[in-house]
GUMILO-825616 format. One line per 3 residues: number of its first residue (from 1); for each residue x, y, z of N, C-alpha, C. Coordinates in nm, 2 decimals. Layout:
<nodes>
NUM = X:Y:Z:X:Y:Z:X:Y:Z | ...
</nodes>
This chain:
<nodes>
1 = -0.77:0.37:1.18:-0.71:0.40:1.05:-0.72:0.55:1.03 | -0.65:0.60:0.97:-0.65:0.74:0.93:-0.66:0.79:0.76 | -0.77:0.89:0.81:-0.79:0.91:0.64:-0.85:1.05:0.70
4 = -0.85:1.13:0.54:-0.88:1.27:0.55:-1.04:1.24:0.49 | -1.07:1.39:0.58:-1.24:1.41:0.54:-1.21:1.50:0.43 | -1.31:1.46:0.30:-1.34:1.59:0.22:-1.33:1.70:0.26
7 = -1.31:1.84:0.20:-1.37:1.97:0.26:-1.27:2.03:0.12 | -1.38:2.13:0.11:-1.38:2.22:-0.03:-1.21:2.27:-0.03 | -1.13:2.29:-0.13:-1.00:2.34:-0.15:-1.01:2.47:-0.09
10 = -0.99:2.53:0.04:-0.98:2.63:0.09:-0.87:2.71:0.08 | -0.81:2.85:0.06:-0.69:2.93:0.02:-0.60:2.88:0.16 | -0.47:2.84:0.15:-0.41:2.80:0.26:-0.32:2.90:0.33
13 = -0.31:2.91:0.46:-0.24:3.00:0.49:-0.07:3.01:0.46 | 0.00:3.10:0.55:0.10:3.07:0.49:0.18:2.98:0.54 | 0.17:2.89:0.65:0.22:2.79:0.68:0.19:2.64:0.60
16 = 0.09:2.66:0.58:0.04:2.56:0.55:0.06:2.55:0.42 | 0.10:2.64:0.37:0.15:2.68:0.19:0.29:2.64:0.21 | 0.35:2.67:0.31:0.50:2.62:0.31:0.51:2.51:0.33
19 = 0.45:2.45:0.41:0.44:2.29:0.41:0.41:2.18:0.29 | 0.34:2.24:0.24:0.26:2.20:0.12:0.41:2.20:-0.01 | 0.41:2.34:0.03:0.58:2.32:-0.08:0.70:2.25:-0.03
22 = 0.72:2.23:0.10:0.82:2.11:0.11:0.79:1.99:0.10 | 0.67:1.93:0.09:0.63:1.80:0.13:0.62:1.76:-0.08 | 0.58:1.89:-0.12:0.57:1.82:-0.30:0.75:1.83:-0.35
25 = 0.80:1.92:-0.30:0.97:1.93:-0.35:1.03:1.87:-0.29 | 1.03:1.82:-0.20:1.15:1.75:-0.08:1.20:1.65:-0.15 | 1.32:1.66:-0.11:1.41:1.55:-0.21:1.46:1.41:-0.10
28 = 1.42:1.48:0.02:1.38:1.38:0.09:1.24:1.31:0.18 | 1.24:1.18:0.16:1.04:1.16:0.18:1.02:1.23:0.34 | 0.91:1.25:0.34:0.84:1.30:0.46:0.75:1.21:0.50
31 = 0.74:1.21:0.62:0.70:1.08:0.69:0.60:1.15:0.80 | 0.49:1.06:0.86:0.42:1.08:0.97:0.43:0.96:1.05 | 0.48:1.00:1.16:0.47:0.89:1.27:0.45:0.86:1.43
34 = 0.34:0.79:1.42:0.24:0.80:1.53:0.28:0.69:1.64 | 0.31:0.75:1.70:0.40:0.64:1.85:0.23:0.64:1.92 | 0.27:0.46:1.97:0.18:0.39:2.03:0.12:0.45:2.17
37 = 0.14:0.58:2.20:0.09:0.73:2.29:-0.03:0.73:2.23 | -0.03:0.74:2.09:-0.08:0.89:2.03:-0.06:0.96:1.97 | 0.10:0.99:1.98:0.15:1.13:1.92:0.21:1.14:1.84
40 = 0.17:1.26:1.73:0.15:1.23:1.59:0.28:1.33:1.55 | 0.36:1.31:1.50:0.48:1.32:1.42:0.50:1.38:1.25 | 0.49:1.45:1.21:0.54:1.47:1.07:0.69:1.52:1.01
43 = 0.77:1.48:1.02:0.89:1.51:0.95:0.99:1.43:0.83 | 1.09:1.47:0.80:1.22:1.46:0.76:1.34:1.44:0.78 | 1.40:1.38:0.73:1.55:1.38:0.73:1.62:1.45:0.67
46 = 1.70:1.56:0.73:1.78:1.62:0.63:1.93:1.59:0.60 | 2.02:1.60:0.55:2.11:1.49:0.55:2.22:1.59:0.54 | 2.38:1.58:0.54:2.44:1.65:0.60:2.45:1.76:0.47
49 = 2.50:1.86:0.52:2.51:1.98:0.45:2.67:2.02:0.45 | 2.78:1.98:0.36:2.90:2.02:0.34:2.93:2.14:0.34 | 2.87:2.22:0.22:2.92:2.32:0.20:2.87:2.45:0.35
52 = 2.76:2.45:0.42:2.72:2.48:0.53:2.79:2.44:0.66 | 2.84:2.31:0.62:2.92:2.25:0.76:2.83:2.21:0.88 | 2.74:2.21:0.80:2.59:2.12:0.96:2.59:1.98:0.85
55 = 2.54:1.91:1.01:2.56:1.75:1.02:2.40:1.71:1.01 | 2.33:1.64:0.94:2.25:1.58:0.96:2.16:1.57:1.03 | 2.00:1.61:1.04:1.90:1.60:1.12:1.76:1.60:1.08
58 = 1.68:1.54:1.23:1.56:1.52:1.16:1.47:1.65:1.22 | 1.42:1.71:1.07:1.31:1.81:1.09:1.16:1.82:1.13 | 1.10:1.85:1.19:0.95:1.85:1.26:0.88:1.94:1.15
61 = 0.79:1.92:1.09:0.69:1.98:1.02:0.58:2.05:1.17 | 0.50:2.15:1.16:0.42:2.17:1.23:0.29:2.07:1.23 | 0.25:1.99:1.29:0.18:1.90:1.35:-0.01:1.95:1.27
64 = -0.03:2.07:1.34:-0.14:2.16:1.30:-0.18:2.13:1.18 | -0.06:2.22:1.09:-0.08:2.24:0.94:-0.07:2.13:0.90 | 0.01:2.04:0.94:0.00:1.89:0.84:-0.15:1.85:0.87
67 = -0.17:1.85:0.98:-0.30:1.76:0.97:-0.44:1.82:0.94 | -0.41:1.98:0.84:-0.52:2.04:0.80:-0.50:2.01:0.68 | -0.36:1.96:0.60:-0.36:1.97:0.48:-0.42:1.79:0.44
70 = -0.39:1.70:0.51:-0.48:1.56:0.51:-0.59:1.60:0.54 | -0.68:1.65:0.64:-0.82:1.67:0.63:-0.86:1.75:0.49 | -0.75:1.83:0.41:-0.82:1.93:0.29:-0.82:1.84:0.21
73 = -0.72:1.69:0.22:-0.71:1.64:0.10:-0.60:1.66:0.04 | -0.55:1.75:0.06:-0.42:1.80:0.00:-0.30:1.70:0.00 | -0.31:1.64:0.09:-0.18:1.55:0.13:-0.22:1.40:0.13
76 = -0.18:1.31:0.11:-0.23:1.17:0.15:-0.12:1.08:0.23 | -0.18:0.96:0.29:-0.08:0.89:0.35:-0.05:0.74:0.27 | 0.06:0.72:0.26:0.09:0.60:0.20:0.07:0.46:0.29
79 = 0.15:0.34:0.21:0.12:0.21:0.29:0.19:0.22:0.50 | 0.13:0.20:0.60:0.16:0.19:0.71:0.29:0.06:0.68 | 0.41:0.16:0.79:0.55:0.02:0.83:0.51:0.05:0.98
82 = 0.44:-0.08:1.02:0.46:-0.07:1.19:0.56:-0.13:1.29 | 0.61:-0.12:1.38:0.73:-0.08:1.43:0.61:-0.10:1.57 | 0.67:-0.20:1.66:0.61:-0.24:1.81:0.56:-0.11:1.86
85 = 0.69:0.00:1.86:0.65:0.13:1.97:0.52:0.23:1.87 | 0.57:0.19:1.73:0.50:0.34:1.61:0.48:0.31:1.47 | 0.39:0.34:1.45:0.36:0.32:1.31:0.40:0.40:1.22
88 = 0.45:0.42:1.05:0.47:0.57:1.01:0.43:0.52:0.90 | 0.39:0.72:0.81:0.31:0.65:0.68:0.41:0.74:0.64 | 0.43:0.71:0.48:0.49:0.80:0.42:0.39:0.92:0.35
91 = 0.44:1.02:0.33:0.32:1.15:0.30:0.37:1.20:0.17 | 0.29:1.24:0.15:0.31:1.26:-0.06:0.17:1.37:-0.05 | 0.22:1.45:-0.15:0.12:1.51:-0.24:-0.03:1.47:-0.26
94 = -0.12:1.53:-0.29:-0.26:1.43:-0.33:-0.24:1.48:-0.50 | -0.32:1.38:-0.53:-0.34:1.40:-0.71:-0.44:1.58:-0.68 | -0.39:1.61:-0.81:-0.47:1.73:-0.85:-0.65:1.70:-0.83
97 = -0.68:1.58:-0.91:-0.80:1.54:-0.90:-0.88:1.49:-0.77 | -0.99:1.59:-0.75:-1.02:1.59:-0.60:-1.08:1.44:-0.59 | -1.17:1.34:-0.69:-1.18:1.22:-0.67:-1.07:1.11:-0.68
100 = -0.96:1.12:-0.71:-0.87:1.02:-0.65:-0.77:1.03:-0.58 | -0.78:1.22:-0.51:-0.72:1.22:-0.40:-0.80:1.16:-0.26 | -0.89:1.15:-0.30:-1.00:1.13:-0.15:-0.99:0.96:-0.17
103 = -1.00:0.89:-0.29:-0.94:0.77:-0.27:-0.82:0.72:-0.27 | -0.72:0.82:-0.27:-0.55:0.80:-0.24:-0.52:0.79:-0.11 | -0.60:0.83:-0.02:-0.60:0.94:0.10:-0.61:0.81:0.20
106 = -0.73:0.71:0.16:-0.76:0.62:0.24:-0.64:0.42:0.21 | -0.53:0.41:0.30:-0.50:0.33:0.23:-0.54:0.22:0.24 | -0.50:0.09:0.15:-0.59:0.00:0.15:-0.52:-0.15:0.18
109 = -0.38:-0.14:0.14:-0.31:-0.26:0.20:-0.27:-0.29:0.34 | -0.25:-0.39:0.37:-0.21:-0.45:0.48:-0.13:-0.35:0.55 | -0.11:-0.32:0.67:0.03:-0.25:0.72:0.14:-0.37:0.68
112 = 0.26:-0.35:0.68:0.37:-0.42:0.65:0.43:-0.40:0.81 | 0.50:-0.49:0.85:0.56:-0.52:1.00:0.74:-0.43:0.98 | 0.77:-0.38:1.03:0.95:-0.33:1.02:1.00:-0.47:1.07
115 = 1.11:-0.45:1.01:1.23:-0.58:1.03:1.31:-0.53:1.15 | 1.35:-0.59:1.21:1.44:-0.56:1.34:1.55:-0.66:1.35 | 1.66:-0.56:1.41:1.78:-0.68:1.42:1.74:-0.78:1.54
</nodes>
């Protein structure tokens, strides 16, 4: 299971500051997902862009900084959908409050199974 360790609110760098502000503003959810390897995944979907004239795609967060902003606490993981090959959590914000982000962080329900045709 995955959960973040305490560690004091440290000043974030600048990646890690940009991540932090996509992952609270994103108007679309951000996800981590961990194929049955090992390998750990953080992104989005971005959806098509008309006025730009680009089509739809999925974005890669830096791996690093995501997984410094879960160990700060900063970020939490939601309920697990597992999927035979990967599991994914959905990633969200932590509460401001450092004691119920450290209990947000750890989740507590069942994984849920994905549906397949």
């Amino acid at each position: 299971m995955l959960r973040a360790l305490p560690r004091p609110n440290a000043p974030l760098g600048p990646d890690g500051a940009e991540v932090l502000r996509l992952i609270t503003v994103q108007r679309a959810p951000v996800c981590l997902t961990v194929q049955a390897s090992g390998r750990r995944r953080y992104g989005y979907w971005q959806s098509m862009d008309a006025g730009a004239g680009r089509g739809g795609c999925y974005v890669a967060l830096p791996t690093a900084a995501c997984d410094a902003l879960h160990a700060a606490g900063r970020i939490v993981l939601g309920d697990p959908v597992v999927d035979p090959g990967k599991t994914t959590y959905p990633v969200r914000p932590a509460a401001r409050e450092a004691s119920s982000a450290r209990e947000a962080s750890v989740p507590t329900a069942a994984p849920r199974q994905a549906l397949t045709a």
